[in-house]
N, C-alpha and C positions, 0 to 999 in steps of 0.2 A: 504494500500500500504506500502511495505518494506520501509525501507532505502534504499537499494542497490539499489532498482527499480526505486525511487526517483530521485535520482544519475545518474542513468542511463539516466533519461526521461531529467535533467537538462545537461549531456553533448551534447544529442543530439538536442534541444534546442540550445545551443552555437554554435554547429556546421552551425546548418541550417542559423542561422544567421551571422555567418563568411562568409559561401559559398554565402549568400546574396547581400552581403557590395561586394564579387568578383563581382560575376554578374552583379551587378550594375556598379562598377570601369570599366569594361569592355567594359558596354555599353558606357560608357562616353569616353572612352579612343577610341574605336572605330566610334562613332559617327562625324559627320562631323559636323563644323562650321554650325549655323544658320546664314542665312545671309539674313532672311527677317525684313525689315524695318517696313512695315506698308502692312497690309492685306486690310485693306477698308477705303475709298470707291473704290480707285487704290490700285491693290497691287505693291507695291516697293520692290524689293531684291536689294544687295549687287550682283554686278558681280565678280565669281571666276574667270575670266580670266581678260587680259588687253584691257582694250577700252578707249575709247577718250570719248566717246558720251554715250547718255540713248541707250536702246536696250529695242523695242517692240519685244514680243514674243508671240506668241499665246501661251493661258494656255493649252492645252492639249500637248505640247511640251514643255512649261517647265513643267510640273510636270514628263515630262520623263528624261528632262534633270536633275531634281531634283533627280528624282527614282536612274539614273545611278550615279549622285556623291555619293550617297550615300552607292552602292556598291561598288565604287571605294577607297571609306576611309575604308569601311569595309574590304576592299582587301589590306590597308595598302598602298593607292595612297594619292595624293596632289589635286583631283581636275580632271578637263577635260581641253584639250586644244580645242578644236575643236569641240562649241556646234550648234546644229541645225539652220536652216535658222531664220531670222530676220531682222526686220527694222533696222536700225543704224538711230538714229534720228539727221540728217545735219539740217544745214542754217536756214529758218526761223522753222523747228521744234526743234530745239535744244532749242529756245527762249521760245518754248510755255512748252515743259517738268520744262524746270525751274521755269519758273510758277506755274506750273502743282505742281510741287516737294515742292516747299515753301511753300504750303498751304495744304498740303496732311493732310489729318484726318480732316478738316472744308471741309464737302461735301457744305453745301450752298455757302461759298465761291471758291469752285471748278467748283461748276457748272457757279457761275457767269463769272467765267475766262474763263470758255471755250466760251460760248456767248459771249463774249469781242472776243475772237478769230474766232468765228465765222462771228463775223461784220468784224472785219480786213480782213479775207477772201475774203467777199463778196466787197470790195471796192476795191480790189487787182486784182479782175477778172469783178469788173463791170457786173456782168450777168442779171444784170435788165437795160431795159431802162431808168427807173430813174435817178439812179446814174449818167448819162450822160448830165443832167441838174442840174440847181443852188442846186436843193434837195439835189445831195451831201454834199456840206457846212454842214448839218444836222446832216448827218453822221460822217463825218469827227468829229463834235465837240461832238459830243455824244462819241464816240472812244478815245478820249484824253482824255476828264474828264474823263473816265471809267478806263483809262491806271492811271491819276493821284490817282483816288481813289482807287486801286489797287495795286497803285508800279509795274506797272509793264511794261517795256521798251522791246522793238525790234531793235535792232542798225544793220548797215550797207544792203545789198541789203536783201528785205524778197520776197519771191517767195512762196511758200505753208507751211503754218500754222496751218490747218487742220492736226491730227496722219491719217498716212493710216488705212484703214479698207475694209478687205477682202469684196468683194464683194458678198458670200454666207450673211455675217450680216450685211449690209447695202447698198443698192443700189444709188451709189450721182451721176447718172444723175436726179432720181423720185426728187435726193432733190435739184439739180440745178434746176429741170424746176419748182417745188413750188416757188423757189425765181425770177425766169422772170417773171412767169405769177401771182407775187403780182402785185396790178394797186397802190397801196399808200404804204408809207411809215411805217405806223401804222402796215399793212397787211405784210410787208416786215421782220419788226421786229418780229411780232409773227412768220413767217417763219424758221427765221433763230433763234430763241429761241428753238422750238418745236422741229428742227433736229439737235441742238449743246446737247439738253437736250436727243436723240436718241443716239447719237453717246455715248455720256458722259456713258451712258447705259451699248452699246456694251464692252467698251473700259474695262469698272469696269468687267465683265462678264464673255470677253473672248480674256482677253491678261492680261498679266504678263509683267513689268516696270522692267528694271533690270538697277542701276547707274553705271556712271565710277568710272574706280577704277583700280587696276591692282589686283584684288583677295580679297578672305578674309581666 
């Protein structure tokens, strides 16, 4: 090989790697904010718009809600004002996402929270005849050690606890009448472990957790 042809093979070399470092700058310059926190065992994003409260989304709408910001920064926008339908998580489920959220990436201790929330539930709606005798007491003190071991409190009126879930992935009358028709208390608690360990499931599976914030 020449000199000259040497020469030649090293400008164009230079070149390809100049035009690289562009492409690259480009992508990044056009690329949107990441705005996810934690992928599993919930996934958690960063909300671009403003809200007060967590926002349950079903994952197959956010990843289109995801798909479209992302043509919209491509297109030289800020963002969406007006993303698809969602839970806005109120009152007593604002209580339980905090929970949810402080512990996010310890799935053992996630799961145990939700079962803690599950009993709180179940005391709130009384759907066993049980609970309507002294056996509550039981309940009740197994629920507060568990909030103390835990850290973790519910203040002012709590009304539902339980995150909604589409009724296509979980059916909660099949899992209200599992928790009537336990006869003990023992049978009660594996009830309500078995369907807070279902939901915990769905929830991980087929919804997207998006935090307050006013954007990112």
């Amino acid at each position: 090989m020449t000199f000259k042809m040497r020469k030649v093979l090293n400008v164009t070399n230079l070149l390809e790697m100049e035009m690289g470092k562009i492409i690259n700058l480009q992508d990044r310059i056009q690329k949107s904010p990441d705005n996810l926190i934690i992928s599993k065992p919930w996934e958690f994003r960063k909300a671009y718009w403003e809200t007060a409260h967590f926002i349950q989304m079903l994952r197959s709408q956010a990843a289109n809600l995801e798909h479209h910001r992302e043509e919209v920064y491509r297109n030289g926008g800020k963002g969406i004002r007006h993303p698809p339908s969602y839970f806005p998580l109120k009152g007593g489920m604002a209580y339980t996402m905090r929970a949810m959220y402080t512990c996010r990436g310890n799935e053992k201790k996630m799961r145990e929270v939700y079962y803690l929330i599950g009993l709180m539930d179940c005391m709130i709606n009384q759907v066993n005849p049980i609970l309507r005798t002294d056996l509550l007491r039981a309940m009740y003190k197994k629920v507060f050690t568990m909030k103390e071991e835990l850290n973790i409190h519910w203040y002012g009126p709590v009304d539902q606890v339980l995150l909604p879930i589409d009724s296509q992935y979980f059916k909660e009358f099949e899992y209200r009448a599992h928790l009537k028709g336990a006869c003990t208390m023992k049978e009660l608690y594996r009830s309500i472990r078995t369907g807070t360990d279902k939901m915990f499931d769905i929830l991980s599976f087929e919804y997207v957790f998006y935090c307050p914030g006013v954007g990112v």
